[in-house]
FIGU-699910 format. One line per 10 residues: number of its first residue (from 1); their letters; for each residue x, y, z of C-alpha. Coordinates in steps of 0.25 Angstrom, whole numbers, plus 5000, padded with zeros to 4 digits. Layout:
BEGIN
NUM	a	X/Y/Z ~ ...
// end
This chain:
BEGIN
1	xxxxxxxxxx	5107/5225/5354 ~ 5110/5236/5363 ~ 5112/5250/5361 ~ 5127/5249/5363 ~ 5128/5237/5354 ~ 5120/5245/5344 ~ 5127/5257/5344 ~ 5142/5250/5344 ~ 5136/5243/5330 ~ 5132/5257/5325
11	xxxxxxxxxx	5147/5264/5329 ~ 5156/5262/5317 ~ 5143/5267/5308 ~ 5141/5277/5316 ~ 5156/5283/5317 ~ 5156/5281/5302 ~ 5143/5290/5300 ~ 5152/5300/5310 ~ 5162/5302/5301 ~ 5156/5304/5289
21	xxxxxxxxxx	5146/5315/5298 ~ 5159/5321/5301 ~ 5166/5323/5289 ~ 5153/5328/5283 ~ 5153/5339/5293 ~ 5167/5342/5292 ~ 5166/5343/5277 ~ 5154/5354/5280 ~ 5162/5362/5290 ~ 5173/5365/5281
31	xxxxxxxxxx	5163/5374/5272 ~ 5160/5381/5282 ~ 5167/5394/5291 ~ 5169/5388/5303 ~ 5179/5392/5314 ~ 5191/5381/5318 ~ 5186/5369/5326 ~ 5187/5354/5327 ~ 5173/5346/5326 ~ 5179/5333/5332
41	xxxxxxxxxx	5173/5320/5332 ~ 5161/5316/5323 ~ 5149/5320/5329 ~ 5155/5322/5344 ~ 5163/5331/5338 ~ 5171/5337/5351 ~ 5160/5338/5361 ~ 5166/5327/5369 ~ 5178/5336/5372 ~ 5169/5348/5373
51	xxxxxxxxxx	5161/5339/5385 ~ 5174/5336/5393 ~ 5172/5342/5408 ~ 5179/5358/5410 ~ 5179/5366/5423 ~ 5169/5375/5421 ~ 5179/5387/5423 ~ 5187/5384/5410 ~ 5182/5381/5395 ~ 5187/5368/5395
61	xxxxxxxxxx	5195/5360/5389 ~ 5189/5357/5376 ~ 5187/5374/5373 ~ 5201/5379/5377 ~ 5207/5369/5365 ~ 5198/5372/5356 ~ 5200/5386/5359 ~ 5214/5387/5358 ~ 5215/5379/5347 ~ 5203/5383/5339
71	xxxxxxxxxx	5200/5397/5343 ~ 5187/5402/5352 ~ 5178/5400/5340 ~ 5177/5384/5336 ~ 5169/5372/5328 ~ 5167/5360/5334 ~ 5158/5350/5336 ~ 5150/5348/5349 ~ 5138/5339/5351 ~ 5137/5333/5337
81	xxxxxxxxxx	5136/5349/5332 ~ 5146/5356/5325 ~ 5150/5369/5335 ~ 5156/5381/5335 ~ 5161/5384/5347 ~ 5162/5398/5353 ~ 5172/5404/5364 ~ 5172/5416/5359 ~ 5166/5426/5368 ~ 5162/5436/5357
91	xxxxxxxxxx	5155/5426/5348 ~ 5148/5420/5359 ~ 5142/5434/5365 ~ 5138/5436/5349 ~ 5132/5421/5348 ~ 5122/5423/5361 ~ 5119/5438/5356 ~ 5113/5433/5344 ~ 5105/5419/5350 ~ 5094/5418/5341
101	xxxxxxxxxx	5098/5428/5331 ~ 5110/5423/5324 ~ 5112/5413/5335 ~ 5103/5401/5338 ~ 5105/5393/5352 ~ 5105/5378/5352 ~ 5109/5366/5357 ~ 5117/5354/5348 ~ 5106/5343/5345 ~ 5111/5332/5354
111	xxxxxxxxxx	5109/5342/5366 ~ 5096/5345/5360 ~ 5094/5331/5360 ~ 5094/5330/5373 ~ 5088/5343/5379 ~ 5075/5340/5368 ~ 5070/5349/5356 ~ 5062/5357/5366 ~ 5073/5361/5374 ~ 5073/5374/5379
121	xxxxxxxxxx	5090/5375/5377 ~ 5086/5369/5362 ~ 5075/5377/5355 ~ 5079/5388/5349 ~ 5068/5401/5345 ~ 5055/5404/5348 ~ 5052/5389/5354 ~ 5064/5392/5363 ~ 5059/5405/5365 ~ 5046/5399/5370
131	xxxxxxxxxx	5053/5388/5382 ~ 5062/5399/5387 ~ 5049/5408/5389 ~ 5042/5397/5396 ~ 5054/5395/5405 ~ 5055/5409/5408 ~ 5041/5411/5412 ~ 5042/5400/5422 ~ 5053/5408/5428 ~ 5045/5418/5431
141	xxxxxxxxxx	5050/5430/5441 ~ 5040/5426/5450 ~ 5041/5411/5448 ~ 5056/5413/5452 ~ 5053/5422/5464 ~ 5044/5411/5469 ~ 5047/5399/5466 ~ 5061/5397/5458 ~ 5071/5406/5470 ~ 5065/5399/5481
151	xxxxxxxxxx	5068/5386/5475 ~ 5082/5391/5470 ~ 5084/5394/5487 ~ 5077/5380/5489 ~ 5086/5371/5481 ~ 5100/5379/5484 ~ 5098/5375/5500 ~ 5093/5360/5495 ~ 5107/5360/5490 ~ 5114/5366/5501
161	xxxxxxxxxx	5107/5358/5512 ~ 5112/5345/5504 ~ 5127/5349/5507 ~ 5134/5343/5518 ~ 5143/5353/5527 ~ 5157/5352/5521 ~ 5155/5346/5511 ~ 5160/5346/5496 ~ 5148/5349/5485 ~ 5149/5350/5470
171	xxxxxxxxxx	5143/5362/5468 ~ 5140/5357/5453 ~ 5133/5347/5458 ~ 5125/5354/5467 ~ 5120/5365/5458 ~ 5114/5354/5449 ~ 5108/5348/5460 ~ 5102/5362/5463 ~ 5099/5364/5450 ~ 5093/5352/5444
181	xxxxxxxxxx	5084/5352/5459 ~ 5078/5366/5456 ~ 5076/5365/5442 ~ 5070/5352/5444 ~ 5061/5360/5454 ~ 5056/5371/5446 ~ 5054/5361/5433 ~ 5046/5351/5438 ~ 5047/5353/5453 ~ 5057/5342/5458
191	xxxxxxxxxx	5059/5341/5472 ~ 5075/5340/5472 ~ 5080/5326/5479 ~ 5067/5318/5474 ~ 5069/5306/5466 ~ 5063/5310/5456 ~ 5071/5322/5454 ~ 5085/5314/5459 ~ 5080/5305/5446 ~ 5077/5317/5437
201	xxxxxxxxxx	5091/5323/5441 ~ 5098/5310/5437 ~ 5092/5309/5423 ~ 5097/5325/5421 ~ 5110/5323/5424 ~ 5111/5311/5415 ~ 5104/5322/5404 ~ 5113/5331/5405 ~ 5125/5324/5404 ~ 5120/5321/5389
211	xxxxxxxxxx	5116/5333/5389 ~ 5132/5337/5387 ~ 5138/5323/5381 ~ 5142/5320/5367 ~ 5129/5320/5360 ~ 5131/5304/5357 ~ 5116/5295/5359 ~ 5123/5282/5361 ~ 5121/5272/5373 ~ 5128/5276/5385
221	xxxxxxxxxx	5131/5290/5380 ~ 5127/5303/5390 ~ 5119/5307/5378 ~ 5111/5295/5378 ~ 5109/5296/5392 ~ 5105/5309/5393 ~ 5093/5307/5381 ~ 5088/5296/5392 ~ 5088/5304/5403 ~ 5082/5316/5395
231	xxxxxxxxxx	5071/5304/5392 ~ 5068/5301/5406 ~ 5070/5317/5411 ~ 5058/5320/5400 ~ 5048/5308/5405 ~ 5049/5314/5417 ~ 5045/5328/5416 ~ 5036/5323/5406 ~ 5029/5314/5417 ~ 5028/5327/5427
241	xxxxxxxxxx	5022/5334/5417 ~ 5010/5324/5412 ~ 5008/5321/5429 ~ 5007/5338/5431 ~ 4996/5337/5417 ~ 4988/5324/5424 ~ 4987/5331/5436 ~ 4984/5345/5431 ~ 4974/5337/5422 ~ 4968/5328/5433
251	xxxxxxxxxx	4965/5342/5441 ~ 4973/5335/5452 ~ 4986/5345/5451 ~ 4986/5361/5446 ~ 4998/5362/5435 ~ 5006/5371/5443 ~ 5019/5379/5438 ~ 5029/5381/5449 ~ 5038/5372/5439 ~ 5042/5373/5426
261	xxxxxxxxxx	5034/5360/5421 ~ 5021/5365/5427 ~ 5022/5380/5422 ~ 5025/5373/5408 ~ 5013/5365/5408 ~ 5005/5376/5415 ~ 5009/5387/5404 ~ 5015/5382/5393 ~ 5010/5375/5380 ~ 5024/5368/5376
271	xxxxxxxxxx	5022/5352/5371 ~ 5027/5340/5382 ~ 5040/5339/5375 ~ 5042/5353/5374 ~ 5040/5354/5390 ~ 5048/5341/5393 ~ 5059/5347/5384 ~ 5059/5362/5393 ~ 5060/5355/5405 ~ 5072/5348/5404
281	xxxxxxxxxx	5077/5358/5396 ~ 5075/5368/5407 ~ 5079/5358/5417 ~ 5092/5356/5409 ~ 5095/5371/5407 ~ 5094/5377/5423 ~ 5101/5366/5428 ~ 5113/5366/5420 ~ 5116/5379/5419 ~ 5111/5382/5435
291	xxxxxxxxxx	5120/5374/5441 ~ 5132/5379/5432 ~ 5131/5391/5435 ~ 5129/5388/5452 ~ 5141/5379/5450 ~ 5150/5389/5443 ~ 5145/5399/5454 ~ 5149/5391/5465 ~ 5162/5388/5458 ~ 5164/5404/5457
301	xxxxxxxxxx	5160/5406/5471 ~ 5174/5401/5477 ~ 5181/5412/5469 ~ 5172/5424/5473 ~ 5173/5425/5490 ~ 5165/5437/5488 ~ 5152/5430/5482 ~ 5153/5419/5492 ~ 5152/5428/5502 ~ 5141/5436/5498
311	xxxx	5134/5423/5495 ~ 5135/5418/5509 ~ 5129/5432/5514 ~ 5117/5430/5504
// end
């Protein structure tokens, strides 16, 4: 039997099971104070509508109605997690304020599922505390004079050389090209357009489209897909890390630390999975929000002539 066959004879079970989860959760939330919501379907709750595409110069869509309906402060239920969601630019100044005190930051489980328990963007206190540090150290001053800049400079005129005169770019595109290219670089030192690294970037992208889906681990789903592609993304580093041991061990290769694995292996006592979790963690985090922000600043650009000339002075 198939897993598509077995999951359509587990449906109606599994609808049932639903429903009563539902009304037990419902039944809860009417002890409680919370603010005016609507927590949707059971279990997906409204992330599906929370997912749908928006210009990044608006809310979207799914915020402006709640909003106007609900007010700036509302519950829902996103990821399989009951939320409360905050547009309210006084809260959310006192909520980031007080991170770690009356605050604590995390993901919903199904994201976590995904990113692993040793994910930097997962743990929470001293454990947290502890991966942050190691990644700071790696981006050292010095190591950011001498290596990191001159790579930055490397990668942007890869980019530019690749574009043909006249011709039409998505810029979103190519800020994570750029992006996925030097962090693959400084993590594990990728040479950009290998096959290796065209097959790593493939298996990324296909993460983090789970990464932001409905949390639903069934055949065919963008969830499923992106727990296999985490799979082979981890096997990998995990192989470039025992060949960098065996060679260090053989005598045959000094570990070095131009790279983040290297430096990790070289000064740090953290367990395989723990290392394998930092990586793609780390991997995950300066692509994502890098190439949103170039993007966006590109966007921007075309309204500020100004900046766009001192820019081409520079």
């Amino acid at each position: 039997m198939s897993d598509l066959e077995f999951f359509l004879v587990l449906l109606p079970s599994i609808l049932s099971l639903l429903v009563v989860f539902n009304l037990i959760i419902k039944r809860k939330q009417n002890t409680l104070n919370l603010p005016p919501g609507n927590m949707g379907l059971p279990f997906l709750g409204e992330t599906i509508g929370y997912l749908k595409p928006y210009s990044a110069t608006s809310i979207g869509e799914f915020m402006e109605q709640h909003i106007s309906r609900y007010g700036k402060i509302y519950k829902s239920n996103l990821f399989g997690e009951p939320t409360i969601v905050s547009a309210d630019g006084g809260l959310n100044k006192f909520i980031l304020q007080n991170e770690g005190r009356l605050f604590e930051c995390s993901y919903p489980r199904s994201i976590g599922g995904i990113l692993g328990k040793w994910s930097m963007l997962v743990l929470v206190g001293d454990m947290h505390r502890d991966m942050r540090i190691i990644s700071l150290n790696f981006l050292s001053n010095a190591r950011l004079r001498t290596h990191l800049l001159p790579e930055v400079e490397k990668h942007t005129l890869l980019v530019l050389s690749s574009w043909k005169e006249n011709s039409i770019i998505c810029s979103q595109d190519e800020a994570k090209k750029f992006t996925f290219n030097l962090m693959a670089k400084h993590i594990m030192s990728l040479d950009p357009g290998k096959p290796e690294t065209e097959r790593l970037k493939k298996e990324y992208i296909t993460f983090m489209k789970g990464v932001v889906s409905a949390p639903l681990n069934l055949p065919g789903t963008a969830y499923r897909k992106a727990l296999q592609s985490r799979s082979i993304i981890l096997k990998y580093i995990e192989r470039k890390m025992e060949e960098r041991i065996q060679k260090m061990r053989e005598g045959s290769e000094k570990l070095e630390d131009n790279d983040l694995l290297g430096w990790v292996l070289k000064h740090s006592d953290l367990y395989k999975e723990q290392i394998l979790d930092l990586v793609l963690s780390l991997l995950f985090a300066g692509h994502e929000t890098s190439s949103v922000s170039i993007a966006l600043a590109i966007y921007f650009l075309q309204a500020c002539p100004t900046a766009v000339q001192q820019l081409r002075e520079e």
